[in-house]
N, C-alpha and C positions, 0 to 999 in steps of 0.2 A: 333474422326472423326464423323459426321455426315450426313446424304443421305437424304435431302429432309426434312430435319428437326427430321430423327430420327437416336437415337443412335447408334451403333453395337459394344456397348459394352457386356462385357463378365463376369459369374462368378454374375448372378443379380443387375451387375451395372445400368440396366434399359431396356427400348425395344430396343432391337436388328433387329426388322424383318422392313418389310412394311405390314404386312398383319394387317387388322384389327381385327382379329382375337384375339392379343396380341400386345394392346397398353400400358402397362402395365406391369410388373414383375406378373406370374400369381399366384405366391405367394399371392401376393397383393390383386389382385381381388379374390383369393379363400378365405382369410382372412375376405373380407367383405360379401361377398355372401353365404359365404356355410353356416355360423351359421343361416342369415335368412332361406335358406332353409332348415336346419333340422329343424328351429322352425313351419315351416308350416308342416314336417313330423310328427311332436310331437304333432302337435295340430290336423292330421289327426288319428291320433290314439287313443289321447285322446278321442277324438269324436267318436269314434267307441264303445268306453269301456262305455260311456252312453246308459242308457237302453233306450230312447226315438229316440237315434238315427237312420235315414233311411238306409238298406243296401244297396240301390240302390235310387239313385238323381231322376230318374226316373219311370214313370210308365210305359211308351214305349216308345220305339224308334220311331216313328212318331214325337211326342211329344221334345224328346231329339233333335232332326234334326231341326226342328222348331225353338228349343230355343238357343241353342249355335252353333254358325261357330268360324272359327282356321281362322286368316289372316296369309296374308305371307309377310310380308312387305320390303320394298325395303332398309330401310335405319335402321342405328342402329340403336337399344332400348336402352334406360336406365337399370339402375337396377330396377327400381321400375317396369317398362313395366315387365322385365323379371320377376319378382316374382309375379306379374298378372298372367302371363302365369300359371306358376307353380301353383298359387293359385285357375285358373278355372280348372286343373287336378283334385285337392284335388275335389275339390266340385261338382266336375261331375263324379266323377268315385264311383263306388260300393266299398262298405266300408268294408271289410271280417275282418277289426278289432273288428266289433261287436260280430262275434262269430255267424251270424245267416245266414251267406253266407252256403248255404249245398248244394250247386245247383250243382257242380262240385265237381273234383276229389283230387283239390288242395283247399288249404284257406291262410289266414294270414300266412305271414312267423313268426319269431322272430326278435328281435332286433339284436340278430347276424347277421341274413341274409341280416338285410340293411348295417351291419358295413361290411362286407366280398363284398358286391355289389360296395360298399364306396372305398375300398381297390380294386376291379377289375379297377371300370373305373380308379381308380386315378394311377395304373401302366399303361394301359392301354397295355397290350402287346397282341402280338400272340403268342398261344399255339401249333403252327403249328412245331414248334422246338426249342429243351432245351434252344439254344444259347440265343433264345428272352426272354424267358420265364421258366430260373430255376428253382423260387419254385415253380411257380404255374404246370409245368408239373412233379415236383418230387411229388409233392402234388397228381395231378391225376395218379401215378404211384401207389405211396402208397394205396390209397383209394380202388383202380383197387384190388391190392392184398387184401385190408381185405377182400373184398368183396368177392373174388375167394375162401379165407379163409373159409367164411363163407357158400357159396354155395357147398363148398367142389371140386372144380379144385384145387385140390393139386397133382393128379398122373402125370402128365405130369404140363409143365413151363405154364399157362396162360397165358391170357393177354387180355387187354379190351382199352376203350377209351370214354372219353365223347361224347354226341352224341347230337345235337339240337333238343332235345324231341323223347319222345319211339316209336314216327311214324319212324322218322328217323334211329333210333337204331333197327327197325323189318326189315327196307329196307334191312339196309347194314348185316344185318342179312340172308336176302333172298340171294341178291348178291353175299356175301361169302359162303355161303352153294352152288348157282351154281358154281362158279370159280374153288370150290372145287372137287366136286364131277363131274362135266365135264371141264376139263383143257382148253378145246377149245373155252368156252365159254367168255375168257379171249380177245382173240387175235382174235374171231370171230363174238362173240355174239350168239344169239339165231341161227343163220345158223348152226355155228358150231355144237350148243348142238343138234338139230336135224340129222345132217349128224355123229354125235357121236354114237347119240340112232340106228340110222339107219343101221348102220356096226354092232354094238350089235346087231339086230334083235329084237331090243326093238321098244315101240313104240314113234312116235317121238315127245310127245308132256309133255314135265316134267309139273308134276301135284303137287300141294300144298295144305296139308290138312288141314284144320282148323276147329274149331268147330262153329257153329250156334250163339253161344253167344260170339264170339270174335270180335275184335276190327276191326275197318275197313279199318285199318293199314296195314293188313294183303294186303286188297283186293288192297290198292293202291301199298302195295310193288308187288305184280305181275306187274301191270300196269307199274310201273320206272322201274322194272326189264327186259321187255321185253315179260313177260310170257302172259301178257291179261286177264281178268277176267275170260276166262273158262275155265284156266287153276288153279282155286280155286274151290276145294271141302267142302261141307261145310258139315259137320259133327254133326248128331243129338247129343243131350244131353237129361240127367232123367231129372226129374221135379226140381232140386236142383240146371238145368245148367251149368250142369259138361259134359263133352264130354264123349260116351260112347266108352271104349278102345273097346269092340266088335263091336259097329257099325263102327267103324274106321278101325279096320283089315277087316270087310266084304267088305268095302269102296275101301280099297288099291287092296284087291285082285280081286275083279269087274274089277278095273280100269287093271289092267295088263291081267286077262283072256279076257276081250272083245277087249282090244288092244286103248282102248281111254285116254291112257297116259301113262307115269312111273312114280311110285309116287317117288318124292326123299325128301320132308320137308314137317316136322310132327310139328305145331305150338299149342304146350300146352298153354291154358293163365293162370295163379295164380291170380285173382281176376279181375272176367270180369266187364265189366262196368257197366250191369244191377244190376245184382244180388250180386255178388259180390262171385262169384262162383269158386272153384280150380279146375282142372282140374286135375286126379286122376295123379299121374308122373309116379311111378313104373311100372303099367301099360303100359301108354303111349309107357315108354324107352323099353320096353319089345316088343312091336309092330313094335318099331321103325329100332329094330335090327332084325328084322324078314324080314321086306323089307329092310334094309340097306337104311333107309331115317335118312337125317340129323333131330336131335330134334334139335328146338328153344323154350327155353319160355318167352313167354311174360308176365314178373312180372313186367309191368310196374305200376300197382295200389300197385299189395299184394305181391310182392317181399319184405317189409320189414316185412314181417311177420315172413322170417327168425329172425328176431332182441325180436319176443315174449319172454318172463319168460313161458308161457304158453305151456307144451310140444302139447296138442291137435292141435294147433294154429301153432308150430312151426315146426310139423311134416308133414303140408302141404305140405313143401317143400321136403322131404323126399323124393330124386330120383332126385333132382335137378343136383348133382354129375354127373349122367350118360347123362344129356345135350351136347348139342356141343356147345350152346349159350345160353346167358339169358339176356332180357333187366331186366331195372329196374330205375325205376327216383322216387328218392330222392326228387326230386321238389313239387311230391305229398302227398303222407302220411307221408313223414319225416316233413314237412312243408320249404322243403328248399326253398329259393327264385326261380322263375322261370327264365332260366331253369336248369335243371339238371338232366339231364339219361346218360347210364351208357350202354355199350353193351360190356358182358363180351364172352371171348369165353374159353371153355377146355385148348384147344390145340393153342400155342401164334402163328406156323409155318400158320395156317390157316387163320391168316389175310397176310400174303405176299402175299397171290394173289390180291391185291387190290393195292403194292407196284408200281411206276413206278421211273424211274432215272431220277430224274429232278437235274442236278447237280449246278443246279445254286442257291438250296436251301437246299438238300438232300446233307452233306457234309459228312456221315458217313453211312454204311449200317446198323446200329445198327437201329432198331424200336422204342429203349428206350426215343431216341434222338429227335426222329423225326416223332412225332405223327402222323400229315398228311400221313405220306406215307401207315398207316391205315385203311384208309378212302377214300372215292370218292371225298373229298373236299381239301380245303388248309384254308382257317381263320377260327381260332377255339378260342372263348373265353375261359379261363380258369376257367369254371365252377367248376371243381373238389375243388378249392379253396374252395367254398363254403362249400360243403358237408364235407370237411376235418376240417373249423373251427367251424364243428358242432359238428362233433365227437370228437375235441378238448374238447369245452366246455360241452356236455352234454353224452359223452361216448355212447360206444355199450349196456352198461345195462339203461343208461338214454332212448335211443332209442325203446329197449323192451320196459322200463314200460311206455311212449308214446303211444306206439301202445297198451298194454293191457289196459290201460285207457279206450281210445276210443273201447274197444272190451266189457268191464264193461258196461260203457254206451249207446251201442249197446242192450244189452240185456235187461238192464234195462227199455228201451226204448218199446222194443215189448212186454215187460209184463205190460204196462202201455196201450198200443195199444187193450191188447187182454182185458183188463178190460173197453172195452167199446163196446162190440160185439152189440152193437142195433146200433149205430152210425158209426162204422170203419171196413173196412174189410181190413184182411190183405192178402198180397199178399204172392205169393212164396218165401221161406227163402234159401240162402247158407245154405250149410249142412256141418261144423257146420258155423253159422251163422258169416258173415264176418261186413260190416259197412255200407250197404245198406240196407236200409228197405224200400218198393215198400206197399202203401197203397191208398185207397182212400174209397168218402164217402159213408155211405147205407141208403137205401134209407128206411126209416121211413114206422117201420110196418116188417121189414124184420129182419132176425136176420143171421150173420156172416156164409155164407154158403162154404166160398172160401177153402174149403177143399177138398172140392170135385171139384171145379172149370169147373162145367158142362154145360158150358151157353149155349144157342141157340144165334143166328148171334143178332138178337135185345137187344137181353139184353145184350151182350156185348158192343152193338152201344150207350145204354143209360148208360151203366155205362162210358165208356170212356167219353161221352158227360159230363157229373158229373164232371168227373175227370179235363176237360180240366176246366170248369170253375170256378173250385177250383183255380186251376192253375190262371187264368187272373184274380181272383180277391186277389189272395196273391200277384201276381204282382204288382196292383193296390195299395195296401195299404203298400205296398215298405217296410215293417217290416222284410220280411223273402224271401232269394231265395231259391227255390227249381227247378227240373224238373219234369217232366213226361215223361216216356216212355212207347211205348207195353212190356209186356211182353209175355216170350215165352209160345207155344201152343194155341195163338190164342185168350189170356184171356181179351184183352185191355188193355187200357190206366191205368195205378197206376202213383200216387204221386211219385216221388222218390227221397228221401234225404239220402244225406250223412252226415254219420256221424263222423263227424274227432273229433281227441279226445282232443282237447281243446274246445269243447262246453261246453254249461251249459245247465243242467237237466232242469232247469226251464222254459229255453227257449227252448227247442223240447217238453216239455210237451205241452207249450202253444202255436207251431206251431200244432202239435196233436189236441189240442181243437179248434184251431182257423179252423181245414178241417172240424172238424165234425159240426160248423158253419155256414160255408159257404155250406156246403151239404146238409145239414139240410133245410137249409132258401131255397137251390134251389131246392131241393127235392119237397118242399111245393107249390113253383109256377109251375111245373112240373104236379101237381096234377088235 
């Protein structure tokens, strides 16, 4: 039988629908299209592994706006239009296959990660509950536990869930630490939690502590939460950007003796974004239970640090146990595809405040089953998949010697930095030193004084100034990205590259020479 001239037959007899969508068995058309498109994947990669290669197609975005526009056109394309399309991606987008992308906190996946990305879209399910989606949510089940394993949630049942990046995984982190800890906040919101504190004879305005060099995840989870930005304290750190567990308990108890909050969540970070800094935990958990505030920590950079051979490294983590939560995305220093984070908690009864009865989806009270009920959301890709065919293929100890690669390399790197003290100054280091290094250039005639880091207002003005134009001209010559940030105590502007641990030596040495170049040559027009 046919409709309009198409089939509705059955079992790949041919096209079944009207939609143009599938004219076609998609067999068919994935049979002819997918092999070109891996070969433009393969040739984007190859291209990256050449050392002449640009990490970025562009030198600015000005420039980028200027030169390529996206149509949206009204009528099919061909195949050939379509692998156009595909093909102005490759050629437009920044190349992290070269190994010289340090600009961020993520880089190139592996080839797993595009075959596990291959395998997501091509089931393409919802991870919202088992019934759609059984391996890939036994997969996030499993993953959930090594991880709980490994952070040591073993006294009580854990339990965690994929999260769409560790912004999102610190919200629902915030969320479930109030639901928790004021029940009313559930069925009332922030009314409730103030008419709570208020019958306590507390004061009515819950406070969240964070340190000065944490992520600004933090500041938006108050903001989705209800709480508002003053309702975030921030929390001095030493010179190493670790949060100081004394200024943090002098912090909490201000706030409850003057009556301008109740503190109830304590946000440790495990490798902050500048520095690359831990945040001391024993302490921390110590402080924490002193005011009965929820801990969260945010390992969403250096949470795989658990995975070191290295006990100094691995011992970072040490007190992570005494947590009520911990993010952690695998998307970054694992190199897993983006995205992939991960928000674990202690205790698994602790996310049912977040549960509601939607019985038209929710067809068991079991949690196991029924991921969404979780979470503040309902579509959930099954990212866990990922992470799970990673630890398939390259195990919990492949994972360590990854990360102490890049720790190797790390140091190697600042003893190359410090044998150039007329040229380079370096900046504040993680103690012990983690994958960010924070430099920029000196100015000709001076020699490496950043020990003492004593500047007066100008000379911090001309060194950022330096700094930033290091910056716009590595942009410019599109060989290597990096950032710049201030760092803390008011020092300026530094270089700041990451270092992930599939780099090459040869090419951070010759980003290192190429700052003291451009510093150099601007130093001299400065003059």
């Amino acid at each position: 039988m046919t409709v309009n001239g198409h089939s509705n037959g059955v079992n790949g007899a041919g096209p079944s629908t009207l939609s143009p969508l599938q004219v076609e068995p998609s067999s068919v058309e994935a049979a002819r299209i997918l092999p070109q498109a891996l070969e433009l994947v393969q040739n984007f990669i190859a291209s990256g592994e050449q050392p002449d290669t640009y990490v970025a197609p562009w030198g600015s975005i000005p420039d980028f706006r200027k030169a390529v526009s996206l149509s949206l056109p009204d009528k099919t394309a061909s195949d050939d239009a379509l692998l156009d399309a595909i093909k102005l991606v490759f050629d437009n987008s920044v190349n992290p296959w070269t190994g010289r992308f340090l600009d961020k906190l993520y880089a190139a996946p592996t080839p797993v990660g595009i075959a596990a990305d291959l395998v997501l879209s091509a089931v393409n399910a919802n991870a919202h509950v088992m019934s759609a989606s059984p391996v890939l949510s036994l997969a996030e089940e499993r993953c959930v536990e090594g991880l709980c394993e490994l952070f040591g949630f073993t006294e009580k049942k854990a339990d965690g869930l994929t999260m769409p990046g560790g912004s999102s995984a610190n919200t629902l982190a915030v969320q479930t630490a109030l639901a928790n800890l004021f029940p009313k906040f559930r069925t009332q919101g922030m009314l409730g939690v103030m008419q709570q504190l208020t019958e306590e004879k507390r004061a009515p305005r819950p406070l969240l502590f964070t340190s000065s060099q944490s992520h600004y995840s933090l500041d938006k989870a108050a903001i989705s939460s209800g709480l508002g930005l003053d309702s975030v304290v921030k929390v001095d750190c030493d010179d190493a950007g670790r949060m100081d567990p004394k200024a943090l308990d002098h912090a909490l108890t201000a706030a409850k003796e003057q009556g301008t909050g109740t503190p109830f969540l304590i946000n440790a970070t495990s490798g902050t974004t500048v520095l690359g800094s831990f945040d001391p935990l024993p302490e921390l958990s110590a402080v924490a239970r002193k005011h009965n505030c929820w801990l969260h920590i945010d390992g969403s950079w250096g949470g795989p640090i658990v995975f070191s051979h290295r006990q100094t490294y691995s011992d970072l983590m040490k007190g992570s146990h005494l947590a009520d939560s911990i993010t952690i995305n695998p998307h970054k220093l694992l190199n897993v595809p983006l995205q992939c984070s991960f928000l674990l908690v202690r205790d698994a009864d602790t996310l049912s405040a977040n549960s509601l009865d939607a019985a038209y989806l929710f067809h068991s009270k079991d949690r196991r089953e029924n991921a969404a009920m979780k979470t503040m959301g309902c579509g959930r890709r099954g990212d866990a998949l990922k992470f799970w065919l990673y630890w398939v293929r390259y195990g919990k100890n492949g994972f360590g010697a990854h990360v102490d690669a890049g720790l190797a390399l790390a140091i190697e790197l600042v003893e190359y930095i410090r044998s150039k003290p007329t040229e380079i100054e370096l900046g504040p280091l993680a103690d012990p030193l983690f994958l960010q290094i924070c430099f920029r250039p000196l100015q000709p005639g001076r020699v490496d004084d950043s020990a003492s880091w004593q500047l007066d207002a100008e000379e911090v003005k001309k060194r950022s100034a330096a700094t930033q134009h290091v910056y716009q001209e590595l942009k410019t010559r599109r060989m290597f990205a990096v950032d710049f940030a201030p760092l803390p105590n008011g020092i300026g502007d530094y270089i700041r590259l990451v270092v992930h641990p599939r780099t090459k030596m040869e090419d951070l040495k010759t980003l290192v020479d190429q700052v003291a170049e451009i510093g150099q040559s601007y130093w001299k027009q400065q003059a």
